[in-house]
N, C-alpha and C positions, 0 to 999 in steps of 0.2 A: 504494500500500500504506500502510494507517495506521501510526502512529507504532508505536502496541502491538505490532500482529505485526512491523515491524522490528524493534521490542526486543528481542521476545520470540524471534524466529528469532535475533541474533545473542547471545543468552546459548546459546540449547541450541546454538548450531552450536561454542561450545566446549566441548562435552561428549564425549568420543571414546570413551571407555572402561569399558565395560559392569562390574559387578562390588558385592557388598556387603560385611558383614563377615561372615556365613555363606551356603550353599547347603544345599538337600535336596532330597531326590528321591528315586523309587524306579526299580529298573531290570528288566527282564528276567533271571532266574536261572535256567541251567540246572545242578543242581543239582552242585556241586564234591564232590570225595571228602576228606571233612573227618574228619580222624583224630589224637587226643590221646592221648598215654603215658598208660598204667595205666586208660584206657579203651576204645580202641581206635576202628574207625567208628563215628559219629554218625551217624545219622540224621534227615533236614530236612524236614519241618517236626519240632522236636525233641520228643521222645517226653518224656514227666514222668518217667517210668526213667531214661533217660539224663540229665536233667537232675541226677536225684538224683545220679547216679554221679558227674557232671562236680564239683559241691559237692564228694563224697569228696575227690577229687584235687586240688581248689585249694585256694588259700590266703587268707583274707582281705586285700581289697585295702587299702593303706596312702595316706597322703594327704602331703604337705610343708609341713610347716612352719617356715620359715626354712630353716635347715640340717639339721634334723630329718626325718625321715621314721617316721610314725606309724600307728598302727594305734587306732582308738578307732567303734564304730560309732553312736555319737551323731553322728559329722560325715559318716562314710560307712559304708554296709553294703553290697556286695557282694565278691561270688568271683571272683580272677583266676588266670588258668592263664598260666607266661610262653609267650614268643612261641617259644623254644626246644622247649617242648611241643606246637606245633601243628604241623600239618600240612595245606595244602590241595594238592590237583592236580587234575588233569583239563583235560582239551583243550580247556572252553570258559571256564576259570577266570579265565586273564591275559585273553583277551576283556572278560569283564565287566570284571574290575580296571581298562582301560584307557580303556571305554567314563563307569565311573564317574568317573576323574581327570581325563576330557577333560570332564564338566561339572559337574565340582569348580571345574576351576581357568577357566573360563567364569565361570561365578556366581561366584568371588572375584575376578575380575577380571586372571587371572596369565596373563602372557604364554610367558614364558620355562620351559626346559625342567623339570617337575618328579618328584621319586623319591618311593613310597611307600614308609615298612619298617615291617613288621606287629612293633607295641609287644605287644600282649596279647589275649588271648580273656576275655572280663569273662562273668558268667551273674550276672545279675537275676533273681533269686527273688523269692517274694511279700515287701513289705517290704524292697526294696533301697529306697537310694536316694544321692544325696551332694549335699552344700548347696553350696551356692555356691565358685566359686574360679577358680583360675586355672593351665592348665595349668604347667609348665615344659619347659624347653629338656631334649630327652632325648636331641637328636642333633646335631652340628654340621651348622649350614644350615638347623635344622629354624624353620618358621614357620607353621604350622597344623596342626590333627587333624581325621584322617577318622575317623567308624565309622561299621562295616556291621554294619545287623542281620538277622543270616541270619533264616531263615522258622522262625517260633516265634511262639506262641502267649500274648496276654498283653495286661492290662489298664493303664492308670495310665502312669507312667514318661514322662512326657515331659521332651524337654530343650529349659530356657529358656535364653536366652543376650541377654542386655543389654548395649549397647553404645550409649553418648553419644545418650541418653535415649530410645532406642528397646529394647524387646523382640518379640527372636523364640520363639515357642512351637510347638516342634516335636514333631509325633505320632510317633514312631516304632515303632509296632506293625507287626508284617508277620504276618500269618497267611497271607498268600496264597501257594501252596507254591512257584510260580516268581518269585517276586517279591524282590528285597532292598532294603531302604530304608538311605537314608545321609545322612547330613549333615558338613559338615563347617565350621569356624568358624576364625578368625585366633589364636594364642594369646595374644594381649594381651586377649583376650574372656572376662570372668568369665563361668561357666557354672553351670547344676545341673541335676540328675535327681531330677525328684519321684518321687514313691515309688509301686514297680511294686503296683499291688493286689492283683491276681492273673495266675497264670501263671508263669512261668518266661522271660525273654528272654537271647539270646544273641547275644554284638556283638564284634565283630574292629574293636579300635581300633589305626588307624596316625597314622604321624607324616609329614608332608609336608614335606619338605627340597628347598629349591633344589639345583639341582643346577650347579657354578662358582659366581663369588666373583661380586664386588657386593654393592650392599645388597639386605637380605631384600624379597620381597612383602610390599605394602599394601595395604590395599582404597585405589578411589579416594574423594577428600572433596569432595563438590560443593554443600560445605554452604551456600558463601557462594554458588554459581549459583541452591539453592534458595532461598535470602534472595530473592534479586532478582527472581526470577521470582515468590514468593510477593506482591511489592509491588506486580509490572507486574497481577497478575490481580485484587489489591485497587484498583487504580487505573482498572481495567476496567469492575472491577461497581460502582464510585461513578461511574464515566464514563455505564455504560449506565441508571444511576437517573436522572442528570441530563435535564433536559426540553430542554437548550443543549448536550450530551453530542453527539462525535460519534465517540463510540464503537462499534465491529464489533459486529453482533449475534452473528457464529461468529470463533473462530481459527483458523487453517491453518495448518498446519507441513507441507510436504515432505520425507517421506523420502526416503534416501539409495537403498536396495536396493527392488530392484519385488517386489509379491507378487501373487499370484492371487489373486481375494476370497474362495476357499475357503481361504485360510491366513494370509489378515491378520486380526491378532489379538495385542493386546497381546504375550499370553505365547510366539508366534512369530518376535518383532523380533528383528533380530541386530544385533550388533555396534554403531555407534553412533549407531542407532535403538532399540535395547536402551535404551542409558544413557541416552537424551535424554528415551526412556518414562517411566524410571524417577525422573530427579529432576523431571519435570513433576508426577509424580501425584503426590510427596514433597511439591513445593510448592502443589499444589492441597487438598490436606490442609491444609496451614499457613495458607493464605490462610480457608478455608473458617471456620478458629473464629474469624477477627475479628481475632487478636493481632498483634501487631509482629511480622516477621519473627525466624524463631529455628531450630532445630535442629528436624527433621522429629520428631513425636512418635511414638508403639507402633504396632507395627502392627497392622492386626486393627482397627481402633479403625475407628467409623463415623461419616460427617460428612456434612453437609447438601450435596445437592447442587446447588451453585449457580453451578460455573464446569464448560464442556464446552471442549474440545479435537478438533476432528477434524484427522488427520493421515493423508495418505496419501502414496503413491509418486509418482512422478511419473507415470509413464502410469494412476495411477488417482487423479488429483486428486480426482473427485467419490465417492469412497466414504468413506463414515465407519466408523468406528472406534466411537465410544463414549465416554464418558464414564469419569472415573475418580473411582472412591468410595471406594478406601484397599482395596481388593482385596490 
């Protein structure tokens, strides 16, 4: 085995633990009986009646500053109803709710047990929006925010969320009637909601609180795995230009869990084949623009492809995978 894939196998094999600084996704909804004081049932995908009516009965949302808490729609514009005025049930509700938290706390990376409690019902009109900030602590143990956005109709509104020189840019429109989209992100993560253009949305924000003592949840930092590994692939592609090079023309990594070739696929890895995915492609990006090793840049962002990785199980050495382009 060359020097490279020793390397390169003994950085990802300390990689264990899957996880970022946000997740999203959407889920299957079957629709919950969702009922507000002084308006009474909702109806989902929501009706622009009922939207108007939900506006009557809130209140314009406030924002914190310092020890302040303010109201000013230059920093923020929408309508929150509190969590005291809502109302979900139905027998497939905690379902979804639980289906959602178990790849919540996946995608953050949390192991240990977590509690949702529903902070507020928010409604995006045309023209919401809030700039930039940063949550605060609304619950003892609390260390990240979910929202869900029930099935409504609606243009614009997405939420960025930046975090140590990376940006995430999340769609969160759900038109689709059984459908609910969510994301959720670390509270030490400034965030903002650009501005809904049209339509009307509607989103159940909770607060994620450990549950027992210890220190709070962290995403993992594999910043310094992706340093090294972005050096070994520059060290590769100068290896394999060399005409005295004897550098691999492919790398191989072995996975840890077997898959069938109808379900290998990046986005199906688990656990820590997940993570080892995820900071290879980080530092195949980094390697890819040239620079000194450094902090994984945006995401979204597209880079020349010039380093492949095939990885497979072990009972399926000879299948490839693909390449990674900042997906």
């Amino acid at each position: 085995m060359s020097s490279i894939t020793t390397h390169l196998a003994a950085v990802l094999n300390t990689v264990r633990r899957p996880g970022d600084f946000f997740v999203s996704g959407t889920t299957e909804l079957l629709a919950p009986l969702l009922e507000v004081d002084g308006v009474g049932p909702i109806a989902l995908p929501l009706l622009p009646v009922q939207a108007e009516q939900l506006v009557a009965v809130a209140q314009r949302a406030p924002y914190g500053r310092g020890e302040e808490t303010l109201v000013d729609t230059a920093v923020r514009r929408t309508w929150q109803i509190g969590a005291d005025r809502v109302h979900i049930r139905g027998k497939h509700w905690e379902r979804t709710l639980e289906t959602i938290l178990a790849r919540v706390a996946d995608g953050l990376g949390v192991s240990e047990p977590v509690a949702v409690e529903l902070y507020k019902l928010l409604v995006y009109d045309r023209g919401s929006f809030f700039v930039g900030h940063r949550d605060t602590e609304k619950a003892p143990g609390m260390f990240a925010t979910l929202v869900i956005v029930l099935p409504s109709i609606s243009a614009g509104g997405d939420l960025v969320v930046p975090q140590k020189g990376r940006e995430a840019r999340l769609d969160l429109r759900c038109p689709e009637p059984s459908e609910a989209a969510f994301a959720a992100f670390y509270d030490d993560c400034a965030h903002e909601v650009l501005p809904v253009t049209e339509g009307c949305r509607l989103t159940l924000v909770y607060n994620l609180v450990r549950r027992g003592g210890g220190a709070l949840p962290e995403p993992p930092d594999y910043h310094g795995e992706e340093n090294r590994i972005a050096a070994l692939l520059q060290s590769w592609g100068a290896g394999k230009k060399s005409r005295d090079g004897d550098a691999p023309d492919k790398l191989i990594y072995l996975l840890e869990h077997a898959y069938t070739p109808a379900e290998l696929g990046f986005a199906t890895l688990k656990g820590p084949d997940a993570a080892a995915a995820t900071v290879f492609a980080a530092a195949a990006r980094q390697s890819d623009t040239g620079a000194p090793p450094r902090a994984p840049q945006g995401r979204g962002k597209r880079h020349r492809r010039i380093h492949r990785l095939l990885v497979a199980p072990r009972p399926l050495v000879r299948t490839r995978v693909g390449s990674w382009r900042g997906r």
